[in-house]
SESE-686501 format. One record per residue (C-alpha): residue number from 1; residue in three letters; x, y, z. Coordinates in nm, 3 decimals, padded with zeros to 5 digits. Example, Ala and Ser with C-alpha at 12.3 -4.5 7.8 and 13.67 -1.06 7.14 Angstrom:
REM residues 2
+-----+---------+---------+---------+---------+
| num | residuo |       x |       y |       z |
+-----+---------+---------+---------+---------+
|   1 |     ALA |  01.230 | -00.450 |  00.780 |
|   2 |     SER |  01.367 | -00.106 |  00.714 |
+-----+---------+---------+---------+---------+
//
This chain:
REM residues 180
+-----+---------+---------+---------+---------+
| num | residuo |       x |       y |       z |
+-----+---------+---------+---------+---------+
|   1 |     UNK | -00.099 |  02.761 |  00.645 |
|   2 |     UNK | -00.264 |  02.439 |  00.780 |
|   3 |     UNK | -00.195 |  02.347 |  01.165 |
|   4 |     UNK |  00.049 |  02.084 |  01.246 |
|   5 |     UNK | -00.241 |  01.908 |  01.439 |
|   6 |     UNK | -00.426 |  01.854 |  01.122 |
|   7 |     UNK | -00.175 |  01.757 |  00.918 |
|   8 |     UNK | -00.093 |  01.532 |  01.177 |
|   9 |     UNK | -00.424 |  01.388 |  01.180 |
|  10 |     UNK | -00.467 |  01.285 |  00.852 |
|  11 |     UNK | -00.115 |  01.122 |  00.840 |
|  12 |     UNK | -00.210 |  00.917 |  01.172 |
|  13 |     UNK | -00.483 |  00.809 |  00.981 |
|  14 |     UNK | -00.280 |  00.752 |  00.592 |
|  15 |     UNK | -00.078 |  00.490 |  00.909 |
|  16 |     UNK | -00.408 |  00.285 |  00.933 |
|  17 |     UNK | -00.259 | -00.057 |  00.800 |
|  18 |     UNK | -00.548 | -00.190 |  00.537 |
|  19 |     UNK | -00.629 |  00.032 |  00.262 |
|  20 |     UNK | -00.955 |  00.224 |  00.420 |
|  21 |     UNK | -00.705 |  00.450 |  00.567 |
|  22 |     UNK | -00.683 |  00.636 |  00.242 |
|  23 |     UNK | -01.058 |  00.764 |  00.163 |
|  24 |     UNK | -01.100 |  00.888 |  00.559 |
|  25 |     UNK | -00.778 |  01.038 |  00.511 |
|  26 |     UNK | -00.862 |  01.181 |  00.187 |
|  27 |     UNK | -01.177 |  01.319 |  00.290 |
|  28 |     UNK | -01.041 |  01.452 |  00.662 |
|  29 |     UNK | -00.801 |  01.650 |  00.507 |
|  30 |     UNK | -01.058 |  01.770 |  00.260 |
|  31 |     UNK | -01.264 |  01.863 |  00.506 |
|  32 |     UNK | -00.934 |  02.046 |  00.701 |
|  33 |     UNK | -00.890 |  02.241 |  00.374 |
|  34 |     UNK | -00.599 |  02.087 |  00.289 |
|  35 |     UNK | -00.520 |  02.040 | -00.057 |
|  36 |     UNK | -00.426 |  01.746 | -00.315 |
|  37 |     UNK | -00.072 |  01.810 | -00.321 |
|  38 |     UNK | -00.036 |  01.825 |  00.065 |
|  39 |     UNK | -00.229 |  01.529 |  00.078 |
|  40 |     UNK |  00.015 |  01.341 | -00.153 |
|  41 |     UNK |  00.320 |  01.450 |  00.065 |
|  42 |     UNK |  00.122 |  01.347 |  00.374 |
|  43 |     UNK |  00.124 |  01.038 |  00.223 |
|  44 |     UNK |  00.424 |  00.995 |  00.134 |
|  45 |     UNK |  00.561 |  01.074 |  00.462 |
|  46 |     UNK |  00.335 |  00.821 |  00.622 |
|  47 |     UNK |  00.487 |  00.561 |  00.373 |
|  48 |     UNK |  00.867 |  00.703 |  00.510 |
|  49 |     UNK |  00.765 |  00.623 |  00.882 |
|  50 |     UNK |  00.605 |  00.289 |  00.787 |
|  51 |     UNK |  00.953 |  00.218 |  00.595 |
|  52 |     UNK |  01.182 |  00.315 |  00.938 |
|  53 |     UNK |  00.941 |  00.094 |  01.127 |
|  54 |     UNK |  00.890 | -00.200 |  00.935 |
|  55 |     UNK |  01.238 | -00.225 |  00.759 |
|  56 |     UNK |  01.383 | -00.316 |  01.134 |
|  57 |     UNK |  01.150 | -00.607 |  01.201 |
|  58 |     UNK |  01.149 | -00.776 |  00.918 |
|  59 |     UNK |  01.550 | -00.752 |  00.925 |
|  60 |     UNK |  01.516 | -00.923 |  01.248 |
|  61 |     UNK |  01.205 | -01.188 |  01.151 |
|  62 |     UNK |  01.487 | -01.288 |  00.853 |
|  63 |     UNK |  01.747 | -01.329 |  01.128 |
|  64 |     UNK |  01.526 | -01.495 |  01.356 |
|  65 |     UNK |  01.447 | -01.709 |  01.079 |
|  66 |     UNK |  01.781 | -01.868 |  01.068 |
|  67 |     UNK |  01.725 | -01.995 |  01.401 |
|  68 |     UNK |  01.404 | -02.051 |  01.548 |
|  69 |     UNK |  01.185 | -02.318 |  01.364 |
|  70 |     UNK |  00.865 | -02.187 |  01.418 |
|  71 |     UNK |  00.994 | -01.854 |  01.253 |
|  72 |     UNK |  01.157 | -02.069 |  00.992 |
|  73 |     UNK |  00.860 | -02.232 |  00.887 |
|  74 |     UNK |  00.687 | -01.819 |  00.899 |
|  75 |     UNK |  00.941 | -01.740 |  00.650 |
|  76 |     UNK |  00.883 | -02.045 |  00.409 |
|  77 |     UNK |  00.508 | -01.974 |  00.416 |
|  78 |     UNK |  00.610 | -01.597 |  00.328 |
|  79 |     UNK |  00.822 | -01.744 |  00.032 |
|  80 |     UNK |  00.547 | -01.901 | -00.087 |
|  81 |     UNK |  00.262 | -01.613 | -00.070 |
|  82 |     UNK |  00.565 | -01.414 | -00.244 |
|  83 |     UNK |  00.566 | -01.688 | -00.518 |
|  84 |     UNK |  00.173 | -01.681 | -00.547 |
|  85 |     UNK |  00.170 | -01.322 | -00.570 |
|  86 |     UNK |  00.460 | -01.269 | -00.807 |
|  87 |     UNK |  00.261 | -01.520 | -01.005 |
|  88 |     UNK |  00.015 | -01.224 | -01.114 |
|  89 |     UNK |  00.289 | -00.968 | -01.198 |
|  90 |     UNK |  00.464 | -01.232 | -01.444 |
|  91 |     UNK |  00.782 | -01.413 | -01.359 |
|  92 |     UNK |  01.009 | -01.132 | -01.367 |
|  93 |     UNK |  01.180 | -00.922 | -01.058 |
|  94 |     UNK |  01.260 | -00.619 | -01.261 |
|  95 |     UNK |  01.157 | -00.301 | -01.127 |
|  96 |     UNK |  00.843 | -00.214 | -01.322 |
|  97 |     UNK |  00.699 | -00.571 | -01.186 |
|  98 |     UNK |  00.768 | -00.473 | -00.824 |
|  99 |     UNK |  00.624 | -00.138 | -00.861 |
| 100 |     UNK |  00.294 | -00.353 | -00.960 |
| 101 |     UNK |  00.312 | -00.606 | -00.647 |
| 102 |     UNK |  00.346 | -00.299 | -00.421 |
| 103 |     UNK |  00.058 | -00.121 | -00.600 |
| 104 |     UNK | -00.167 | -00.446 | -00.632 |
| 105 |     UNK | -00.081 | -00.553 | -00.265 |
| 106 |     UNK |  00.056 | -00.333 |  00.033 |
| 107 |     UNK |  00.404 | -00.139 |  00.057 |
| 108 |     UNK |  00.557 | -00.430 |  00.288 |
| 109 |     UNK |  00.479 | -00.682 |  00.085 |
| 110 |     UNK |  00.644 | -00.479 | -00.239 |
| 111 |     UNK |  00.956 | -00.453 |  00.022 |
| 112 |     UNK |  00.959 | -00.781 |  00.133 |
| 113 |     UNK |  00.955 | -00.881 | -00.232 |
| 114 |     UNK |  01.227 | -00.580 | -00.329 |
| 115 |     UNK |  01.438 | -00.762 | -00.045 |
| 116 |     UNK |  01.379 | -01.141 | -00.208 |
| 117 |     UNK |  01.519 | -01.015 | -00.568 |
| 118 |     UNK |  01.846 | -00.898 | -00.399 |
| 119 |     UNK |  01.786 | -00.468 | -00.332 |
| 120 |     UNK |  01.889 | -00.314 | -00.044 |
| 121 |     UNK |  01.709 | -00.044 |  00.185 |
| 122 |     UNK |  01.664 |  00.271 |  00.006 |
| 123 |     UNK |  01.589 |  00.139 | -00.322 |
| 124 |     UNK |  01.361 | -00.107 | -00.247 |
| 125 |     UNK |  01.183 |  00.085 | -00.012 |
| 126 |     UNK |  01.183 |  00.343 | -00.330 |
| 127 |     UNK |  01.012 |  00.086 | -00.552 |
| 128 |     UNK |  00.750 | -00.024 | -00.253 |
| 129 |     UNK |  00.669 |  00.374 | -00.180 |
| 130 |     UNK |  00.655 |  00.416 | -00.594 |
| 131 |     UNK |  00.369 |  00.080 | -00.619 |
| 132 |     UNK |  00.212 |  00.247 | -00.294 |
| 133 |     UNK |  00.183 |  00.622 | -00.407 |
| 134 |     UNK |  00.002 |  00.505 | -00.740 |
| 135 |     UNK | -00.221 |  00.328 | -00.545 |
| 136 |     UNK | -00.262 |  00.650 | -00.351 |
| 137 |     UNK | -00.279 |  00.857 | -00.613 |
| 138 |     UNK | -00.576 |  00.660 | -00.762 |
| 139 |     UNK | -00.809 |  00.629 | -00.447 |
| 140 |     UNK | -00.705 |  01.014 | -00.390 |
| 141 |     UNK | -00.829 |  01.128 | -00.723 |
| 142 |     UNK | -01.104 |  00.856 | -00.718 |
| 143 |     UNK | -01.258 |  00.954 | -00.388 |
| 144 |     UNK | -01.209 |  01.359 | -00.447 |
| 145 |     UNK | -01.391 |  01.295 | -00.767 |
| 146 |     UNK | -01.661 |  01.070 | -00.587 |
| 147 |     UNK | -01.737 |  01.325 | -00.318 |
| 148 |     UNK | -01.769 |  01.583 | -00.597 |
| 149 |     UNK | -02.044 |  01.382 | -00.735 |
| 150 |     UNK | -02.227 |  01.288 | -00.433 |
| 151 |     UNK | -02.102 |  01.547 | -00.226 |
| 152 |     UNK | -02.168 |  01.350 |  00.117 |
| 153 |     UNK | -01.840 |  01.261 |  00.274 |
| 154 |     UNK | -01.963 |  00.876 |  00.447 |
| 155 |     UNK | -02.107 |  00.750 |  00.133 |
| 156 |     UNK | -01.811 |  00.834 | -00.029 |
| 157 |     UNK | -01.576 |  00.653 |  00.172 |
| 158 |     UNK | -01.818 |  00.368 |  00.233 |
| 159 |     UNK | -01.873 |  00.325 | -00.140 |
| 160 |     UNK | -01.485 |  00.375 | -00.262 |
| 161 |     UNK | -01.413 |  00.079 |  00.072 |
| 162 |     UNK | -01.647 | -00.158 | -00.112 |
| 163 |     UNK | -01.516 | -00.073 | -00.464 |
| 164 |     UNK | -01.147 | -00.160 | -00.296 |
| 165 |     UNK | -01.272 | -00.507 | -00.182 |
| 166 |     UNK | -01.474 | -00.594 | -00.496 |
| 167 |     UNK | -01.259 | -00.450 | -00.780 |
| 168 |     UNK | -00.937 | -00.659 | -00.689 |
| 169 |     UNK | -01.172 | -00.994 | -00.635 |
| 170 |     UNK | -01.349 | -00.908 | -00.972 |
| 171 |     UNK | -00.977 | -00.852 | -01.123 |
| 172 |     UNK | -00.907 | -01.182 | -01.043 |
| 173 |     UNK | -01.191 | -01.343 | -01.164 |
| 174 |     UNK | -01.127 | -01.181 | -01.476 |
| 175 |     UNK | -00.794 | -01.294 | -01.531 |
| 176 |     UNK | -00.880 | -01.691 | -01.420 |
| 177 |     UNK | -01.111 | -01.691 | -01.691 |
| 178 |     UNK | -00.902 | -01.527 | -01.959 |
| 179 |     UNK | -00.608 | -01.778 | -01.887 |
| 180 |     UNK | -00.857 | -02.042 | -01.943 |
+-----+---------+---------+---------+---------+
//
């Protein structure tokens, strides 16, 4: 049985809010002993506590909104990164398309977009968590498999950190050309 301080650990560090989190968290709890499956629950329980935090300020930033101009103008400028970013995922709000916006961008941005087309709490916080956990799942099995390979912990992360900045910017390249 693994020690509530390390599983502890590696969820403080699955909080880290830019994508890095996820190799040093991968490989901590690797190096804690604690297996894929644990890690996946970690995970997912780091995504529940950033869902109970986050849900409550952006219901107030969307009140807020109402009222305050400068927060008004916030909220426009969020409508239209929504726009630009639904723009990738095709034109429609269905489920399958939010599951993509939360996997291609962050979990609050897949809620924030869940909230736009019209669901509530629980399941759109289900579709951001289901985007999320794929992305998990992929830098999980990418950086176990990685560290297999190499087998030195810091490259691995360093490497998979750099292959999360440049893949996405190559992605986009990519597309740009083929809609040309």
């Amino acid at each position: 049985m693994h020690s509530l301080s390390n599983l502890w650990d590696v969820v403080l560090i699955y909080l880290i809010p830019f994508g890095g989190g996820i190799p040093a968290g991968v490989m901590l709890a690797q190096s804690r002993g604690i297996e894929w499956p644990v890690m996946m629950l970690l995970y997912f329980i780091s995504d529940v506590i950033l869902a109970c935090a986050f849900e409550p300020i952006m219901l107030l930033f969307i009140r807020l909104g109402r009222r305050v101009q400068f927060l008004a103008r916030i909220s426009e400028i969020m409508k239209l990164m929504i726009a630009k970013t639904m723009e990738h995922y095709g034109n429609s709000s269905g489920i399958f398309a939010l599951i993509m916006i939360a996997f291609g961008v962050d979990p609050m941005t897949g809620r924030a977009v869940a909230v736009a087309a019209g669901h509530g709490f629980f399941v759109g916080w289900m579709i951001a968590i289901a985007g999320d956990m794929i992305y998990f799942t992929l830098l999980m099995v990418s950086t176990l498999w990685l560290k297999s390979v190499i087998g030195d912990g810091t490259w691995t992360m360093v490497i998979i950190f750099g292959l999360m900045m440049i893949i996405p910017n190559l992605l986009r390249r990519f597309q740009k050309k083929v809609q040309r």
